[in-house]
Structures are given as C-alpha cells and as structure tokens.
C-alpha positions in Angstrom: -32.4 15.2 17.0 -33.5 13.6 14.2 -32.5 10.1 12.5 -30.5 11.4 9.6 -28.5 13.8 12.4 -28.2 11.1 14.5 -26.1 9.1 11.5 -24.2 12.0 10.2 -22.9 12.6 14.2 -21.9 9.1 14.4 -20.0 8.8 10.9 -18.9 12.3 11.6 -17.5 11.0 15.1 -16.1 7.7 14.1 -14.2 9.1 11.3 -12.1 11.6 13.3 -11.5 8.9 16.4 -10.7 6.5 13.5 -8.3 9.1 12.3 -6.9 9.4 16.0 -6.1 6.0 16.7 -4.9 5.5 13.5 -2.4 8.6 14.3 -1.3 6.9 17.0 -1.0 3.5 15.3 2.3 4.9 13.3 3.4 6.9 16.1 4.8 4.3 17.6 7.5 3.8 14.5 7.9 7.3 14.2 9.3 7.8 18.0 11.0 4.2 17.3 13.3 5.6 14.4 13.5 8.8 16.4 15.0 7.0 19.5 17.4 5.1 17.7 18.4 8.0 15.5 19.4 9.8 18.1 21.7 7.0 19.8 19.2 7.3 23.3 19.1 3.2 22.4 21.0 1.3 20.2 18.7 -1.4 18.9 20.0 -3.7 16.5 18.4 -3.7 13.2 16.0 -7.1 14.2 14.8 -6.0 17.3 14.1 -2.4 15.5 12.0 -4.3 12.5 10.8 -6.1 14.8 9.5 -3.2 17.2 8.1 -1.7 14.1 5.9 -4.6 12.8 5.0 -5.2 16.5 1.5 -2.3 16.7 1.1 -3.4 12.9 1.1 -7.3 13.4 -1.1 -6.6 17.0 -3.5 -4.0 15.5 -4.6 -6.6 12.6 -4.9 -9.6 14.5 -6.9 -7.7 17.0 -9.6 -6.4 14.6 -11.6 -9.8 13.9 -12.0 -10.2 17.7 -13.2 -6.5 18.2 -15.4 -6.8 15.1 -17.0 -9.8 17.1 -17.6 -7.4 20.3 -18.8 -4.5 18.0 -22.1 -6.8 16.6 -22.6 -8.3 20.6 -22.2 -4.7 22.6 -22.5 -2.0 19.8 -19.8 0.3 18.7 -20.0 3.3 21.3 -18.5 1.0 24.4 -16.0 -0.4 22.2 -14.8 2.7 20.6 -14.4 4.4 24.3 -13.0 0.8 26.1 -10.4 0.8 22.9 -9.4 4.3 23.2 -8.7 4.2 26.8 -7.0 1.3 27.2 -4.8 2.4 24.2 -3.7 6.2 26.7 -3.2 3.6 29.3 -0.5 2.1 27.1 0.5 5.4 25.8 1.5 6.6 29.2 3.1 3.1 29.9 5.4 3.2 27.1 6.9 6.5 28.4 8.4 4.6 31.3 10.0 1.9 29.3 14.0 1.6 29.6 14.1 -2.0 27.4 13.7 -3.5 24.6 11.0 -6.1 26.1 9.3 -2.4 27.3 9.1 -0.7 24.0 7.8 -4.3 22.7 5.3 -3.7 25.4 4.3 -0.8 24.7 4.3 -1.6 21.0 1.4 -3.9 21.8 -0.6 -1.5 23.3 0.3 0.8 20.4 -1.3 -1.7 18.1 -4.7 -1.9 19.9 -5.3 1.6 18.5 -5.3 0.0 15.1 -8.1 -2.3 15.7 -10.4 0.0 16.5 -11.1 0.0 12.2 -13.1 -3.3 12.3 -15.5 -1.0 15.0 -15.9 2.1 13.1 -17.2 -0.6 10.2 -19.3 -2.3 12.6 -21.2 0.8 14.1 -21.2 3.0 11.1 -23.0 0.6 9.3 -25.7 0.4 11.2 -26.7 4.0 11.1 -27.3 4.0 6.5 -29.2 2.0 4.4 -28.2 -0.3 2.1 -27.9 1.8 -0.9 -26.0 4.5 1.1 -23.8 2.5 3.6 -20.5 2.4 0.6 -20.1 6.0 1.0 -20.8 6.4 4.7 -17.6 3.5 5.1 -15.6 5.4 2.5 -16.1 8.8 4.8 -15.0 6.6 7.6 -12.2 5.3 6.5 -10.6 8.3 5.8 -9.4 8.3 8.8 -6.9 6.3 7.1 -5.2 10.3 6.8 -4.2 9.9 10.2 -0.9 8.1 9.3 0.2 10.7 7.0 -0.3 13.4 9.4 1.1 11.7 12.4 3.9 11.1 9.4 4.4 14.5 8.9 4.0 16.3 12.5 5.1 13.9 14.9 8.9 14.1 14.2 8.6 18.1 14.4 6.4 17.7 17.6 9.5 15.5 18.7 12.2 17.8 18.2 10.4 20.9 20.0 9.3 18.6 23.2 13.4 17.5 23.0 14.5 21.4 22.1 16.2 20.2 19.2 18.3 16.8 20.7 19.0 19.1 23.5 17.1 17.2 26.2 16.6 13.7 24.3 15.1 12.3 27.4 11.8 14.7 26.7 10.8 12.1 24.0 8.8 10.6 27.1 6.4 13.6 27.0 5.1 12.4 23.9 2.9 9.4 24.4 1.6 11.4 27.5 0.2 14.0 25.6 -1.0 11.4 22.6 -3.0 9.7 25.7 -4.3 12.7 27.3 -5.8 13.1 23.6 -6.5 9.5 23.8 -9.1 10.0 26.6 -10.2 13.2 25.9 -11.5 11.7 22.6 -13.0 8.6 24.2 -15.0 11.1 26.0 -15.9 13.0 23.0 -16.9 10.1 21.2 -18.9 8.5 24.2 -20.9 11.8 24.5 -21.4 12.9 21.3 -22.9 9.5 19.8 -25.8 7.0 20.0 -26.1 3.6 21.2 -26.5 0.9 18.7 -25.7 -2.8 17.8 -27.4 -5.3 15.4 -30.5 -6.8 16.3 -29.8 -10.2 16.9 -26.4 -9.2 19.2 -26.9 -12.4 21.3 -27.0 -15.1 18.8 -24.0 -18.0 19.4 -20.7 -17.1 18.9 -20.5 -20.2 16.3 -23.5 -18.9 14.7 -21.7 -15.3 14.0 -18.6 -16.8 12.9 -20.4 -19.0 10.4 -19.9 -16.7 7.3 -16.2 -16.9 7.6 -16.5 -20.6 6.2 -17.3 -18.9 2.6 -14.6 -18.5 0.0 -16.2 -15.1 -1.2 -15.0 -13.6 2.2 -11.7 -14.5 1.6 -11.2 -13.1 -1.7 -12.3 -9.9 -0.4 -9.7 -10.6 2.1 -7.5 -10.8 -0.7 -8.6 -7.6 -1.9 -8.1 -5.5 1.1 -4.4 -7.1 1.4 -3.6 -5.6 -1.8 -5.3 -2.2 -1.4 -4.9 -1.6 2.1 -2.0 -3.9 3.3 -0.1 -2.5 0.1 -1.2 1.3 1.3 0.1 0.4 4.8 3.4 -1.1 3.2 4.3 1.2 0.7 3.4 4.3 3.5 6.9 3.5 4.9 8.9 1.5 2.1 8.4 4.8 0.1 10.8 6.7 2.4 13.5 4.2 1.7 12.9 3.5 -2.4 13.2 7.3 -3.1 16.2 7.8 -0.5 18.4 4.2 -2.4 17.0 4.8 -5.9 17.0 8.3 -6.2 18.8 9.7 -3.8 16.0 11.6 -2.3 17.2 13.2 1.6 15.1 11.4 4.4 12.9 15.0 4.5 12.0 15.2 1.3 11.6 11.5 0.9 9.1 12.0 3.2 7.0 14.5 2.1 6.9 12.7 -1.3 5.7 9.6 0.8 2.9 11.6 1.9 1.8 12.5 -1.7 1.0 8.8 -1.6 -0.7 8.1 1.6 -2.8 11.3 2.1 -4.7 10.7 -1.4 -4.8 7.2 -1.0 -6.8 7.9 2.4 -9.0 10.4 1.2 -10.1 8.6 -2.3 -11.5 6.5 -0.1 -14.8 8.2 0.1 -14.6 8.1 -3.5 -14.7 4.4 -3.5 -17.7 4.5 -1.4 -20.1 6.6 -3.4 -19.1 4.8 -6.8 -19.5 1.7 -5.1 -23.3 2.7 -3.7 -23.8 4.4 -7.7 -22.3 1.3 -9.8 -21.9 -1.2 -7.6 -18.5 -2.3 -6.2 -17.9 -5.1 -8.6 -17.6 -2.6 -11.6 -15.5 -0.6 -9.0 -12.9 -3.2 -8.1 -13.0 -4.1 -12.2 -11.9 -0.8 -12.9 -9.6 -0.4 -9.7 -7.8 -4.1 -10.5 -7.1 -2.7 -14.4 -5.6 0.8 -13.1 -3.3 -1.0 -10.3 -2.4 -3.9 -13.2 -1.2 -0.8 -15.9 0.3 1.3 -12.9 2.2 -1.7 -11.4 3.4 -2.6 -14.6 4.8 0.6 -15.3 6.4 1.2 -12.1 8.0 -2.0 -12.2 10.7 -0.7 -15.1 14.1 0.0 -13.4 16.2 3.0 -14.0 19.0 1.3 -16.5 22.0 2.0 -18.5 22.4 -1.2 -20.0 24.8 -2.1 -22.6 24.5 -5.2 -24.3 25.3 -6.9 -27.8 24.4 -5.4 -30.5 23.9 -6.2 -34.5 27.7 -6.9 -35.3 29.5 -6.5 -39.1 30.4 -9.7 -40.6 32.7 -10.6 -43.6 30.7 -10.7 -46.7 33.6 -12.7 -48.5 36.8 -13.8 -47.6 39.5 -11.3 -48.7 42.2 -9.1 -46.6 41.2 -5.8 -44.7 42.7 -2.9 -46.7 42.1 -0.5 -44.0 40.0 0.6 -40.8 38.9 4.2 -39.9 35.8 5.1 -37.6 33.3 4.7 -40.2 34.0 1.6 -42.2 36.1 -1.5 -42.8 37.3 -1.8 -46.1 37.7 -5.7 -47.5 39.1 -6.1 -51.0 39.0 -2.4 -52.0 35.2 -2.3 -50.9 34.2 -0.2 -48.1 31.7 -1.9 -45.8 30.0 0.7 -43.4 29.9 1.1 -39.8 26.7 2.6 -37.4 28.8 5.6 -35.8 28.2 5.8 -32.0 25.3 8.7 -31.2 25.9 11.5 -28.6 25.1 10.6 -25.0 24.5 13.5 -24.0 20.4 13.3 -25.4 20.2 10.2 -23.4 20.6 11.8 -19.7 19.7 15.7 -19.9 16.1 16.7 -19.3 12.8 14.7 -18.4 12.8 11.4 -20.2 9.7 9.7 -20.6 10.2 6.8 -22.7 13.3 4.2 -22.7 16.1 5.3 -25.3 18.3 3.7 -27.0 21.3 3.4 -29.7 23.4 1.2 -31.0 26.7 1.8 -33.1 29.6 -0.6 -33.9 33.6 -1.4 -32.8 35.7 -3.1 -35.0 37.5 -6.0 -34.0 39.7 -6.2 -37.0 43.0 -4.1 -37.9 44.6 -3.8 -41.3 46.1 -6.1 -43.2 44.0 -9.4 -41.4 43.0 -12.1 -43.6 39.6 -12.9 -42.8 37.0 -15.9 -43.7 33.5 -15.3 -45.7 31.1 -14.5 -42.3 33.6 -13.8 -39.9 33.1 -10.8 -37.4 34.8 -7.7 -38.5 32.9 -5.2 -36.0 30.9 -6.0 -33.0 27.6 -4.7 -32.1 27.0 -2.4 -28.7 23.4 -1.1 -27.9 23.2 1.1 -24.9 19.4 1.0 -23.6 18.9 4.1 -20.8 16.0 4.8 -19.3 15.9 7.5 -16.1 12.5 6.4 -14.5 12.4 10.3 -14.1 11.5 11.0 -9.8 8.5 13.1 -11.0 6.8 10.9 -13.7 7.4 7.5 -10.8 5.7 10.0 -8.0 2.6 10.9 -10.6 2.5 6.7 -11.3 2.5 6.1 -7.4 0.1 9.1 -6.9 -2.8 7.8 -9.7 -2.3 4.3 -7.6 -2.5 5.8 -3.9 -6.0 7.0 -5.6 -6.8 3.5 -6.9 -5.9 1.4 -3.9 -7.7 4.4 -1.8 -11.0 4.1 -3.9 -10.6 0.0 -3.8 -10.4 0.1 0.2 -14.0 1.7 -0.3 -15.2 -1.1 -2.8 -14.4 -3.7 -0.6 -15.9 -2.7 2.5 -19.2 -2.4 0.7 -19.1 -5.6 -0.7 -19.7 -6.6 3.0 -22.0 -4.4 3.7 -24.1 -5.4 1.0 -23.5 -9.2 1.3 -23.1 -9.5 5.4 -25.3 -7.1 6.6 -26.2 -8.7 9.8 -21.8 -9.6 10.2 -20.0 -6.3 9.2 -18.2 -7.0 12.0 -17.5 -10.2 12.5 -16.3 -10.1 8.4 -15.2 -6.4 8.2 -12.8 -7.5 11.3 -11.7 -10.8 9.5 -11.2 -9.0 6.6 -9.6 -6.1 8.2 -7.0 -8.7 9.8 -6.1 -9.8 6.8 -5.5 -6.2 4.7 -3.6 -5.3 8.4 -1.0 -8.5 7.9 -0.5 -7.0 4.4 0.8 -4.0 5.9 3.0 -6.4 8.4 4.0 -9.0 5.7 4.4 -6.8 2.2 7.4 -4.9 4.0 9.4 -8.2 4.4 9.0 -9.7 1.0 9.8 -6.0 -0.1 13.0 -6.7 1.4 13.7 -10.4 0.7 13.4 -9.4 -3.0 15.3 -7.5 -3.1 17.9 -8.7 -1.0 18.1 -11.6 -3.5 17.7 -9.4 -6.4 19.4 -6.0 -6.1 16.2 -5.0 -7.7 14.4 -1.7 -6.1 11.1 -2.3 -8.2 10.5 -5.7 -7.1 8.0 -4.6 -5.1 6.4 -3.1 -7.9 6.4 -6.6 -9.7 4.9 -8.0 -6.5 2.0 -5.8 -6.5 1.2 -6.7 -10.1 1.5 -10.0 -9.3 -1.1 -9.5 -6.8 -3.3 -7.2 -8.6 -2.9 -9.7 -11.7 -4.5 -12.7 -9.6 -6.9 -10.2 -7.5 -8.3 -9.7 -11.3 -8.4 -13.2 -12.5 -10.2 -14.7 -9.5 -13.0 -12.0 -9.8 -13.3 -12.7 -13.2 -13.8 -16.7 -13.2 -16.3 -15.9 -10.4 -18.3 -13.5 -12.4 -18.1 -16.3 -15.2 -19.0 -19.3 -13.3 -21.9 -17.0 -11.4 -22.9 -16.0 -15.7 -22.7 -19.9 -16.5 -24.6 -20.8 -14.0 -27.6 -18.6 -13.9 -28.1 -16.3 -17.0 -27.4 -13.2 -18.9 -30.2 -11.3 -16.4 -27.7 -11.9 -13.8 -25.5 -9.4 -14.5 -27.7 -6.2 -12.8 -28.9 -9.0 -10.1 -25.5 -9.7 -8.5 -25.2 -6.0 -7.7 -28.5 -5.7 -5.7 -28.6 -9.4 -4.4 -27.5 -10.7 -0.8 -27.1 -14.2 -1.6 -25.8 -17.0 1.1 -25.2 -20.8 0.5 -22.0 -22.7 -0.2 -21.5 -21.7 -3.7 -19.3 -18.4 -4.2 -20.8 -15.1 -5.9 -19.4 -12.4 -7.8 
C-alpha cells in the first residue's frame, strides 16, 4: 500500500469513528429526555440539565489531556483505548437505577467526545502542510454524527420499547451502541497505521509550552463560537421553534437538523478554502457572515404599538365637531391619518418589518382648547412575523458559516503548531466543547431575565463582533510592525516567540 493510500485509510477511518463517538456523545441526552418523558424516572428539572451537560462538560475537559497522549503514543492506541472504555460505560449505564448512576454513566458517555482532539492529532500527521486544512475538515465531519443519532435514536427507542409498551427495554440500547463501540475499535485498530510525531518523548512541560501564547487562545475563542455555538444551538433549536413558533417537538426536530447536518458537513469546505486562501481570509469572511446573520436573527417577532405623531391645536378656539376623519376647530377642518387595514400586516410571508400609524382623537365637541394642545393622539403599530421559513434559511446560511469556520480554525493549528496539534487542537477543543456546555445556560439566563427568545442571537453577535475585532487589531499590529509584504507571509509562515500573529 502506498503512502497516499495509507493517509486516505486513516482520514477515511478516523472520520467515521469520529462520527461514531460523536453519535454516541448525544445519545446520552437523547435516552435522558426519553426516560423522563416517559415517567420511568422522575428527575427534577436540575438534576435533568445537569445529566445533560454532564458527557458535554466531561467530553471537553477530556480532550486537552487525550490530545497530550495522541502526540506521546500516536493516535491508533488512543482511538481503540477510547472507544473501548466508552462500550464499557455504555453497557454500565444500562444497569443504572439512580440518579448518581445515570451521572455515572454520563461520564463515560462524555469520553466518547474527546476522542476529537485524537482524530486532529493523528490525521495530521498523515498530509502535508498545504493539504492538512482539508484532510481536518473531512475529519470533522464526523461532527454529522449528532444529527443522526438526533434523528434515529428516538425511533430506535420506541421499536426496542415496542412503542412505551415495555419501557424497561430502553436498557437494550447502550448495549447495542457498545457492541458497535468495540466492533469499531476493532475496525479502526486494523484498518490503520501506526504513527505519532517524531519527538513523542520530549517533557511534558516542554509540550505544553505553546499554550502560554495568546494566539492559542484566540483561536480558542474562535472554536467556542463556531463549534461550542454549533453544539449549543444543536439542542436549543428544538426548544426556540417549539416557544416562539409553536413548532411540535417532531418537527422542531427535523428543522434542528437542517442546522446541524450542514453545519457538520461544510466543514470540509472550511478545510480546502482554508489550504487554497489561507484560513485568516477564511475566518474574515466567516466572522462577517455570522456578524450579518446574527444580527438579523436577533429581531423578535413583534406587534408593537407605541406613540405615534399626535394632532395638536393650531390655535385656540372651540371644537365644532369630531367624525373619523378630522377635528374641526373654528369652522376649519384639521385632518386625521385614518387607521390602515390589518389584515396586509399578518397574511402571507412577510419579509420586511411593517408598519402604520393613524390617529384617535382625544377631544369631543364643543371643548375649548389652548393654541398647541393635543386634539388627537398618535398610535403606530410596528409588526413584524420573523416568518419560520425565512429564520430557518438565516440559521441554515449560519450552520454553513460556523461549519466552514470549525475547518479554519483547526488549520490555523496545523499550520502554526505542527509539532503540538494535539496538545493545542485538545486545548482548543476544550474550550469550543465548554461552549457547547456554557452557551445553553446563558441561553437560558437571558432569557429568563428578559422574556426575550433571540437573546441568544444577540449573544452570538456579541461574540462574533469581538471574535472580528481581535483578529483585526492583530492583523494591524502584525502590519505595523513588519511591513506591507507581510500580508502573503503571515499565511505561509510558522512563526513562535512571545509576540502574537495574525
């Protein structure tokens, strides 16, 4: 076999056990809200977020660690080691009777998600330079795992439980999730290469070092937006079309997936630009998309009415009469706006706000009235329906942005850590993984203390906003510094020291 077969096995490998684990990763809250749907426990709503965020929390703070044993024993031990000890917790779980058990379990649950800061490790290994952005964007497609497990594990749940017929069945679930668990580790273990980078013994402080540099945390930042946002918004979705459009939980679902399944597989996308134009220009042009998209999702559904431009008293005098459309004042009719139709405002698809505005008087016949004293008041009605089909296309073009920026990021590190993919791809990894855990709960603080659904929206532009402005004052400072000629060097450089690069 020759080298180039040897690489494409591996990716090809690493991409479907990625896609696996990552399955199994969101399993765990699908059979969660399945239990307690179904009354077999009764969980109060704490100990059921916290259950959820358990395998998301574990999984992220996990990956830095197993990004550390990736560069000292090469990816193809981990991969199998993760994968089995992830069925031994599968098959665990299914004996659990507690709330301390299913925490338990959730932990092993979330080793399954570590196993990302690996499949960087080891896959990079296997491309050169120029090609390694789109070899990590095929990997991480196996981001597509959570929208299939999404979509097929519920249905897999009701057959194995005949329909709520035999509820206790659910337990045949992560049995047959392990079974696949092994039966992949064996797969994987067979069907790829040994590898690991060439210094693999070097001190542990040594291979830590480049954590100590700002630039690594601002692609940390980046990762938490596209990827810990992708993880969040995977399940908040299901929720936000259910409250604010009254979506049922099926259908909210499937629309969910329209999110996460493109998001995943733009991901590759994100690669090859990034090996073509280099990721800067790729996270320039994914930051400005997610900035305009955010911004636009962040407009509530309203039907406002507020003041309006009122009718005031030209002179002083006595009000002759009053009908619908004027005030007459000293023999001198003074016109009113007549209210329009509502019925324009709520049929259809509406793309754009819409508004109008009329006026009520406030003053009957015969009054006296002073020079500039109100005679009708102002109303504007301001309606806009956030239409369910123009907010999915909005969410959609982001999914593809956040997907394609998960791509960038990674070969950022690739092209400036190539001897620490996975010592920085894990911390990184960790901290896009606490985005997923984190997002979620400001989601719901916001709006707790706002009523607001779109909050979150506002968040991520927030977010996107200062993902944006950091890049830029590095990319200036780097300019200042150096000159013009920089611009195409920054791309194809792998510079170290204490001072930060674009």
């Amino acid at each position: 076999m020759t080298e180039r077969s040897r690489a494409w096995t591996v990716l090809t490998m690493n991409a479907i056990a990625f896609a696996a684990c990552f399955a199994v990763w969101v399993l765990y809250g699908v059979l969660i809200t399945f239990l307690v749907d179904n009354g077999v426990y009764s969980f109060d709503k704490a100990q059921l977020g916290l259950l959820m965020g358990i395998p998301i929390l574990t999984g992220s703070l996990l990956r830095l660690p197993v990004g550390i044993l990736t560069d000292r024993f090469g990816g193809r031990p981990v991969f199998a080691g993760l994968m089995l000890v992830t069925a031994v917790a599968l098959v665990l779980t299914s004996y659990a009777n507690s709330f301390w058990g299913f925490a338990l379990g959730g932990l092993g649950f979330g080793i399954s998600g570590s196993i990302f800061a690996a499949g960087v490790a080891y896959t990079s290994l296997w491309f050169p330079p120029e090609r390694q952005g789109t070899a990590l964007g095929i990997f991480g497609v196996g981001n597509v795992g959570a929208g299939l497990a999404s979509l097929f594990a519920p249905s897999l749940l009701g057959f194995l439980t005949e329909g709520g017929a035999r509820l206790d069945a659910w337990r045949q679930l992560p049995r047959i999730y392990a079974v696949g668990m092994v039966g992949m580790a064996a797969l994987h273990f067979v069907l790829t290469h040994p590898r690991k980078v060439a210094a693999s013994s070097v001190p542990l402080s040594v291979r830590l070092a480049p954590l100590a540099e700002v630039r690594v945390w601002r692609f940390g930042l980046y990762y938490f937006l596209v990827f810990g946002g992708f993880v969040a918004l995977a399940s908040w979705l299901i929720a936000y079309y259910v409250n604010v459009y009254a979506a049922s939980v099926a259908t909210a679902g499937a629309l969910a997936a329209i999110f996460s399944i493109p998001s995943s597989l733009s991901r590759a996308v994100g690669g090859w630009l990034s090996d073509r134009f280099g990721p800067r220009r790729v996270m320039y042009g994914v930051l400005s998309g997610c900035i305009v998209c955010f911004f636009l999702l962040s407009v509530p559904r309203m039907d406002v009415y507020a003041p309006g431009e009122g009718l005031m008293a030209p002179r002083a005098g006595r009000i002759d009469r009053v009908t619908k459309d004027a005030v007459v004042l000293n023999e001198t009719p003074l016109p009113l706006k007549a209210p329009v139709a509502e019925a324009p405002y709520r049929d259809g698809v509406i793309v754009w706000p819409q508004w109008r505005a009329w006026q009520e008087p406030v003053v009957k016949t015969g009054d006296a009235v002073e020079k500039k004293q109100l005679l009708a008041r102002g109303v504007t009605h301001v309606y806009f329906q956030a239409n369910m089909w123009i907010f999915t296309s909005l969410a959609f073009v982001a999914a593809l942005l956040m997907g394609t920026g998960m791509g960038a990021v990674f070969k950022y590190i690739a092209d400036y850590f190539p001897k620490n993919v996975g010592v920085v791809g894990g911390l990184v990894g960790m901290i896009g993984g606490l985005g997923g855990f984190f997002l979620p709960v400001f989601f719901g603080v916001v709006l707790q203390a706002s009523g607001i659904w779109t909050t979150c929206w506002m968040l991520f532009f927030v977010l996107s906003a200062g993902c944006l402005v950091w890049m830029q004052v590095v990319v200036t400072r780097v300019m200042a510094a150096g000159a013009p000629a920089l611009v195409r060097e920054m791309e194809l450089q792998r510079p170290s020291g204490p001072q930060e690069r674009a």
